[in-house]
C-alpha positions in Angstrom: 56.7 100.6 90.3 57.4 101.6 86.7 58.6 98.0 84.4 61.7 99.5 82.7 62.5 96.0 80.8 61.6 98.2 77.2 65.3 100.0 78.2 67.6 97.2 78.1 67.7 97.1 74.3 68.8 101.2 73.9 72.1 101.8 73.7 74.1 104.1 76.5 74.1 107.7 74.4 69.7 107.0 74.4 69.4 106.4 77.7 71.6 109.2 78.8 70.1 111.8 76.9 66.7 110.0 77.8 67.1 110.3 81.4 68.1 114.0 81.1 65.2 114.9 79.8 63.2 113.1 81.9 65.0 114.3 85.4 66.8 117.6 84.6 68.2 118.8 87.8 67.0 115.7 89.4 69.4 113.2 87.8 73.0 113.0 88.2 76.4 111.0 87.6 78.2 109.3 90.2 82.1 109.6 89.2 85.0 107.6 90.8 86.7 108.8 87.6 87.6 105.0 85.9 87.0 104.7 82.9 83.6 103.3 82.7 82.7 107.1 84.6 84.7 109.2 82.2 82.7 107.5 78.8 79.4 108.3 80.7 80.5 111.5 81.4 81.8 112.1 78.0 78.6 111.0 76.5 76.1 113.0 79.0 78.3 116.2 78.4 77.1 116.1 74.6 73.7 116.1 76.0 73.6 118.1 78.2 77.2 120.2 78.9 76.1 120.9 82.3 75.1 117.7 83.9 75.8 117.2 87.5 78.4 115.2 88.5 79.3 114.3 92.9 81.8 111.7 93.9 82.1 110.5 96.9 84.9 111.6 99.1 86.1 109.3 101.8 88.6 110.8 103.0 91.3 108.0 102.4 91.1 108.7 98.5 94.4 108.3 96.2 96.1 111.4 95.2 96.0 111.1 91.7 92.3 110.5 92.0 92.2 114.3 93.2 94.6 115.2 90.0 91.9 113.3 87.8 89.2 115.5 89.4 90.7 118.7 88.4 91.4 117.4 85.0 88.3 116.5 84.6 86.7 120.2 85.8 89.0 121.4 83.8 87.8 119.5 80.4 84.2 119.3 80.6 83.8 122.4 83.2 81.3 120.8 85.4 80.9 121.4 89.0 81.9 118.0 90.9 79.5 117.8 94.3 82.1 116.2 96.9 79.9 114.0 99.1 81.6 113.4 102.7 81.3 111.0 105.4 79.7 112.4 108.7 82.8 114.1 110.8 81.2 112.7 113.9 81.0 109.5 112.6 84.3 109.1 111.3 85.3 110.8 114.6 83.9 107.7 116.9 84.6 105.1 114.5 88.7 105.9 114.2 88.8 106.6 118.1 87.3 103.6 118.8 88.8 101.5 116.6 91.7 103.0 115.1 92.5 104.6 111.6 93.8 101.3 110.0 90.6 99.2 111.6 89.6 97.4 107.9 92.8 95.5 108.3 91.9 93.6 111.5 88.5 92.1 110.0 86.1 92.0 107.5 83.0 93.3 109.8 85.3 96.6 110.6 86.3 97.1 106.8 82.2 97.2 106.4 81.9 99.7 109.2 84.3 101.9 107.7 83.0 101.7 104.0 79.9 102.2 105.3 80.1 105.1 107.5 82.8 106.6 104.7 80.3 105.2 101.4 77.4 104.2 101.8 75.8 106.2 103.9 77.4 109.5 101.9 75.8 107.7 99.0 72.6 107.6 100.8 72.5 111.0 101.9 72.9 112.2 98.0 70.6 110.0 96.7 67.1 111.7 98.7 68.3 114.5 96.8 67.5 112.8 93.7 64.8 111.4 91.4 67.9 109.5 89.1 71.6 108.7 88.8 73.9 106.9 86.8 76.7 104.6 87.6 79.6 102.9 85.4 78.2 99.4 86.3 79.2 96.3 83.9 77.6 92.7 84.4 81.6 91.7 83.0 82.6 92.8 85.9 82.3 90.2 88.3 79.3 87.5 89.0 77.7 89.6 91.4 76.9 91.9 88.8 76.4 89.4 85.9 72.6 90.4 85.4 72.3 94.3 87.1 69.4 95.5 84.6 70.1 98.8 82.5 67.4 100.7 84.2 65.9 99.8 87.6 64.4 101.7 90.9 66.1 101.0 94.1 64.7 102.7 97.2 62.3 105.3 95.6 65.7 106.3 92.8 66.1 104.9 89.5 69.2 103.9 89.2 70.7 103.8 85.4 73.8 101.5 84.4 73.9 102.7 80.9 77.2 100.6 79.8 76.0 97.4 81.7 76.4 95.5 78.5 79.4 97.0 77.3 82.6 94.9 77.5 85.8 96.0 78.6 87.3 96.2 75.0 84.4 98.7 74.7 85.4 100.8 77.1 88.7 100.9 76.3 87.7 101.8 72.9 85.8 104.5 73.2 88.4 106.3 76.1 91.0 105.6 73.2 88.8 107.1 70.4 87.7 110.2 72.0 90.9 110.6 74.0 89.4 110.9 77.5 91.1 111.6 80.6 92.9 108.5 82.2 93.6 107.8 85.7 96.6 107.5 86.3 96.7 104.4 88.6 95.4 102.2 85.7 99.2 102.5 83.9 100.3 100.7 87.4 98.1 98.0 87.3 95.1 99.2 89.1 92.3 97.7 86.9 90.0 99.3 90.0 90.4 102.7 92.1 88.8 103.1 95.2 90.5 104.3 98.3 94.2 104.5 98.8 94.3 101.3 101.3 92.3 99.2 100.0 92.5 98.6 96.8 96.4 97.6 94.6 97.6 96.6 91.1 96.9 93.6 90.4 99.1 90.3 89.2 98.5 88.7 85.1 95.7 86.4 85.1 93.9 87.5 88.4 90.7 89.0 88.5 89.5 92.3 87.9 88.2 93.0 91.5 91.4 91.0 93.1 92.7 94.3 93.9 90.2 95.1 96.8 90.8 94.1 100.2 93.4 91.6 99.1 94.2 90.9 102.6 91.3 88.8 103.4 92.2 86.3 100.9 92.3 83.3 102.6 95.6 81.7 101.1 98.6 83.3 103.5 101.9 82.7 103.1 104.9 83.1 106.3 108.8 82.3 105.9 111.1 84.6 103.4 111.9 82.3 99.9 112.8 82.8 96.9 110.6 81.2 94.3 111.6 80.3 91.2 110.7 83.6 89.0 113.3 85.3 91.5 110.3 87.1 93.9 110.8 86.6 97.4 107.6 84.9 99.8 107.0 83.9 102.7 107.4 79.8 103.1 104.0 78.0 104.0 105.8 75.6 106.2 106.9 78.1 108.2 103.6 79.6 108.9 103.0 78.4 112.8 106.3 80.0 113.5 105.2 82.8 116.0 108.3 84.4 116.0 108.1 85.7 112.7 105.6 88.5 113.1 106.5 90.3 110.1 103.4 88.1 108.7 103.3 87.8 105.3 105.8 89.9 102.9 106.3 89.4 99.2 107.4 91.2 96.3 108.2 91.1 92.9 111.1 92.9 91.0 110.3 96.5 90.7 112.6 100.2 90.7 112.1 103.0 93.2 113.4 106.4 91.5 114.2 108.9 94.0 114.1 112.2 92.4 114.8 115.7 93.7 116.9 118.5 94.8 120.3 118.3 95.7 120.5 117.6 99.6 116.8 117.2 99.6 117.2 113.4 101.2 116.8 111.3 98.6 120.7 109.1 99.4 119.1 109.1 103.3 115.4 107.9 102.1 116.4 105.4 100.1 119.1 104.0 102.3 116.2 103.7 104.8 114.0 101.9 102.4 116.7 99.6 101.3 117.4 98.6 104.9 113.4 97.8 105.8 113.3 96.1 102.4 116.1 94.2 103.3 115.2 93.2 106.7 112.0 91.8 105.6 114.4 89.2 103.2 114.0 91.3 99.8 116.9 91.1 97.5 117.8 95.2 97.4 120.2 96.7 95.1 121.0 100.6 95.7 122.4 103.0 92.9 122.6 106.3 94.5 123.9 109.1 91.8 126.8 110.2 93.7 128.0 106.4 93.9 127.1 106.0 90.4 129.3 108.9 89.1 132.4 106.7 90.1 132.0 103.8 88.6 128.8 103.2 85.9 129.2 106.9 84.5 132.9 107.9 85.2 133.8 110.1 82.5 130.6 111.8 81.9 130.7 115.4 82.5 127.2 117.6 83.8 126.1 119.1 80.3 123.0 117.9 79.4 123.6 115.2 77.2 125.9 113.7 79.4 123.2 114.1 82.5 120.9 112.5 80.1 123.5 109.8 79.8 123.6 109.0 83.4 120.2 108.7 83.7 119.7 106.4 80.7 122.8 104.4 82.1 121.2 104.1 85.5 117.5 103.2 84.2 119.3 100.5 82.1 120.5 98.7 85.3 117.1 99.2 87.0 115.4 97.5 84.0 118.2 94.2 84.3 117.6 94.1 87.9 113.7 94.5 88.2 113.5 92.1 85.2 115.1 89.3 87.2 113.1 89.4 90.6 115.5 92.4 92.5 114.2 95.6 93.9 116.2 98.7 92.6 116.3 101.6 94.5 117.8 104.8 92.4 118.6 107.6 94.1 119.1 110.6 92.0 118.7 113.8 90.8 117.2 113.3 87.1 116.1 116.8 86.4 114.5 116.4 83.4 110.9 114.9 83.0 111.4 113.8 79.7 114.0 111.7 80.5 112.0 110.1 83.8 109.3 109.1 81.4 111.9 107.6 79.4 112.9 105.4 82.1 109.4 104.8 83.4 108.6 103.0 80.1 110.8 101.1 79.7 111.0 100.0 83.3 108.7 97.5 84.7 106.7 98.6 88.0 108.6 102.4 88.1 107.4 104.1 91.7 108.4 107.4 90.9 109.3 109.2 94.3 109.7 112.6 94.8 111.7 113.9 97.5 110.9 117.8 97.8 112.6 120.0 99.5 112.3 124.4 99.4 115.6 126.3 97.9 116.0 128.1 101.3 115.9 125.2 103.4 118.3 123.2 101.3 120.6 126.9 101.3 120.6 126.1 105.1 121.7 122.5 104.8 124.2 123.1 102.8 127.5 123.0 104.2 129.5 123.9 101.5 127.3 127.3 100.7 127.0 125.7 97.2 123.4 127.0 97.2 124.2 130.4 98.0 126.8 130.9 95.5 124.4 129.6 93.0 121.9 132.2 94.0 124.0 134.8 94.4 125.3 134.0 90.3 128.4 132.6 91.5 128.0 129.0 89.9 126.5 128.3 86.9 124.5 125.8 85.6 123.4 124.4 89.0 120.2 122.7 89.5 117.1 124.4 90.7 118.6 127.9 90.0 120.4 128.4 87.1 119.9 124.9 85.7 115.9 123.9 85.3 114.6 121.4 87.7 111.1 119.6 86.3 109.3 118.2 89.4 107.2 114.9 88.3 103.7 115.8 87.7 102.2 112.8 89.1 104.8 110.7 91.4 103.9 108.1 93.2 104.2 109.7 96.4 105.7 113.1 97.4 107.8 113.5 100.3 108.7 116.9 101.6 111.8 116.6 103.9 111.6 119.9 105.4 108.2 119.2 106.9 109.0 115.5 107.9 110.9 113.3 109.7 112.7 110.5 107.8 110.5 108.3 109.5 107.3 110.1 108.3 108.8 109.9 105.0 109.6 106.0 105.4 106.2 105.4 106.7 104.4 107.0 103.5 106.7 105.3 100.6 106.3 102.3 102.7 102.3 102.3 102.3 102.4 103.6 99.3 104.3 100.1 98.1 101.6 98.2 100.0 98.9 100.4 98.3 100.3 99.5 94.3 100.6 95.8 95.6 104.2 95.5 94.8 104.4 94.5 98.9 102.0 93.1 101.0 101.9 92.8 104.8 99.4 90.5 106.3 98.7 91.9 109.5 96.3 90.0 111.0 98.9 88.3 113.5 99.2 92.0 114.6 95.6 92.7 114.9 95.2 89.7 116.4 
C-alpha cells in the first residue's frame, strides 16, 4: 500500500490537479452539491474543465437539490453520473418494511441508507482508480483526523479541504461566487435526503440536523415555554393518550402564493386547523380577509398590491417574532416583492399553490377567468396582469392534480423536513 503522509502538507488546488494527472478518466468527484463539493468542483474545473462528476441519487432527495444540479451543469457544463439504488432492492426493502421505515429504528434507517447509499457508492467506486469528497476533520469528531490522501478498499480516496475550516469554505464560495444550495439560507448547515435531515437550532451542532429523531431527549404534553414556542411537557410523557408524540415549533410564516381560486384560502385553512390541533398558536391572514380590514382603501394598481403585501409581511414578521405561526394566504404576484418579505421574515416557507388557467376557468363561478381571456377585464392576474411563480418554493402544490389532503400531507412533511415541526413517532411505530 502506497504511504501518502508526503500529501497532507499540499494545499487542495495541488492535490486536485495532482490527482488528475495521475488518474485521468479514472478519478472522479462525488457531489452532494454543499458547499465543501462546489469549491472542489470549482477548483478541479480550472484543471481540468471536464472532470467527472456522479452523485448519488437516492431517490428521497430534496428538490432544490435537483435545481442545484442543473445549475451546476449549467455553469461548469459537466456531465453529472446519477448513481441509483438497486430497483429490486428498494422494491423488497419498502414492501417489507414500508416507505417511512428509518423512523421506527435506527437498524432500519441503516438498511435504507445502505441499500439507497452505500452500496450505490460501492457500485461506482470498482469503476474507479480515485475520487474526491468534501470531507472536513471540523466537521464532527468522527472525522477529526480523516488523512488528505488515503486508500480504502483498493480506491484512493482524496479529502482535499480536510483542513480547511468552515470560514474557509465560506470564503472561497463567497469570493468566487459559487452556486449555493438553497436549503443552507433555511438553516440546513447539511443536505442529504429530504426526510432525514432539517435546519438546525443556534448553538447546536453541525450534524444535529440528521436523523434528529433518535435523539434520546423526548418531550410529550403541549406548553408554552418561555420564548413563546410551544412543546410538549416532560411530565406528561407516560400519558398514552396523547399519541400525537412529540410536537414543537417555533414562530415561523407560511406564504401561500398563487392563482386566484387555485386553493391557497382552502390549504391554509387546513394547515391552520392541524397546526392548531396539535396546540400551536396559529394566526391566519388570508388576502381576501385582509382587504377589509389591514388594507381597506388600497386599490389593485401596483403600488397599492405592493402595499398589501408589504402590510401583510409586516404582521407576519410581529407574529413569527413572538413565538406564533403565521399562515398568509395570498396572491402576491410579484417575486420581487416575495423576496422582500422572505428577508425580512424569520423562517419564510414559501408555498406555492399551482393551479393551470383552464382549470381555474372551470372553477370559476363568476366566469371572471373567461372574460379575462376573452379581453373583457383588464389587468387581471395570470392574463393580462403578470403572475411570477417562485423559482424555488418550498414545496409546490398543484391543486388540479391533488386532493387537499395530498396537498396537506406534503406542506405537512415539508415543515417536519426544515425542522420548524417535529413529530416523534416512535409511539406509532411502536
Amino acid at each position: 500500500m502506497t504511504d501518502f503522509r508526503a500529501y497532507e502538507l499540499q494545499p487542495a488546488s495541488s492535490l486536485l490537479a495532482w490527482a488528475l494527472n495521475t488518474y485521468g478518466d479514472s478519478f472522479a468527484l462525488a457531489c452532494s452539491f454543499q458547499k465543501e463539493d462546489l469549491v472542489i468542483l470549482d477548483i478541479a474545473a480550472r484543471v481540468n474543465p471536464k472532470v467527472r462528476v456522479f452523485t448519488l441519487d437516492t431517490g428521497r432527495l430534496h428538490e432544490e437539490t435537483y435545481q442545484m444540479m442543473e445549475e451546476v451543469r449549467s455553469r461548469y457544463g459537466v456531465v453529472i453520473e446519477p448513481c441509483f439504488p438497486d430497483r429490486e432492492e428498494v422494491e423488497r426493502m419498502v414492501t417489507l418494511h414500508g416507505p417511512n421505515l428509518f423512523y421506527e429504528s435506527a437498524e432500519k434507517r441503516h438498511l435504507c441508507c445502505d441499500l439507497r447509499k452505500t452500496r450505490p457508492l460501492g457500485r461506482k467506486l470498482r469503476e474507479l482508480r480515485a475520487w474526491a469528497t468534501g470531507l472536513r476533520r471540523e466537521q464532527s469528531s468522527t472525522r477529526a483526523h480523516i488523512p488528505k490522501v488515503e486508500e480504502v478498499d483498493g480506491v484512493v480516496k482524496i479529502s482535499p479541504l480536510a483542513d480547511w475550516t468552515a470560514s474557509q469554505v465560506e470564503e472561497y464560495t463567497r469570493e468566487n461566487r459559487l452556486p449555493v444550495h438553497p436549503l443552507y439560507s433555511r438553516g440546513f448547515p447539511s443536505i442529504g435526503c429530504a426526510p432525514c435531515t432539517r435546519a438546525i437550532q443556534p448553538g447546536e451542532d453541525e450534524r444535529a440536523g440528521r436523523w434528529w429523531w433518535e435523539q434520546s431527549n423526548k418531550e410529550c404534553g403541549i406548553h408554552f415555554a418561555d420564548d413563546g414556542s410551544v412543546r410538549r411537557n416532560v411530565t406528561a410523557k407516560q400519558n398514552e393518550e396523547q399519541d400525537l408524540g412529540n410536537f414543537m415549533h417555533k414562530g415561523f410564516t407560511l406564504w401561500f402564493t398563487g392563482l386566484s381560486g387555485a386553493g391557497k384560502s382552502t390549504l391554509s385553512q387546513m394547515v391552520a386547523r392541524r397546526l392548531r390541533e396539535c396546540g400551536a398558536e396559529v394566526e391566519l391572514l388570508d388576502g381576501d380577509v385582509v382587504r377589509t380590514r389591514l388594507s381597506k382603501g388600497l386599490g389593485f394598481s401596483k403600488e397599492d398590491r405592493d402595499e398589501n403585501i408589504r402590510r401583510i409581511g409586516f404582521v407576519c414578521e410581529l407574529l413569527s417574532n413572538h413565538g406564533v405561526i403565521a399562515i398568509a394566504a395570498a396572491i402576491s404576484p410579484y417575486r420581487a416583492l416575495r423576496d422582500e418579505v422572505r428577508r425580512s421574515v424569520a423562517n419564510f416557507v414559501e408555498i406555492y399553490v399551482e393551479c393551470p388557467i383552464e382549470v381555474l376557468a372551470e372553477r370559476d363561478v363568476k366566469g371572471l377567468y373567461r372574460k379575462a381571456l376573452a379581453g373583457e377585464i383588464s389587468n387581471f392576474t395570470g392574463v393580462s396582469d403578470p403572475y411570477e411563480p417562485p423559482l424555488a418554493p418550498a414545496v409546490t402544490v398543484n391543486s388540479s392534480r391533488e386532493t387537499p389532503e395530498q396537498s396537506l400531507d406534503r406542506i405537512w412533511a415539508t415543515l417536519e423536513n426544515l425542522g420548524l415541526i417535529s413529530f416523534d413517532r416512535s409511539a406509532l411505530a411502536h
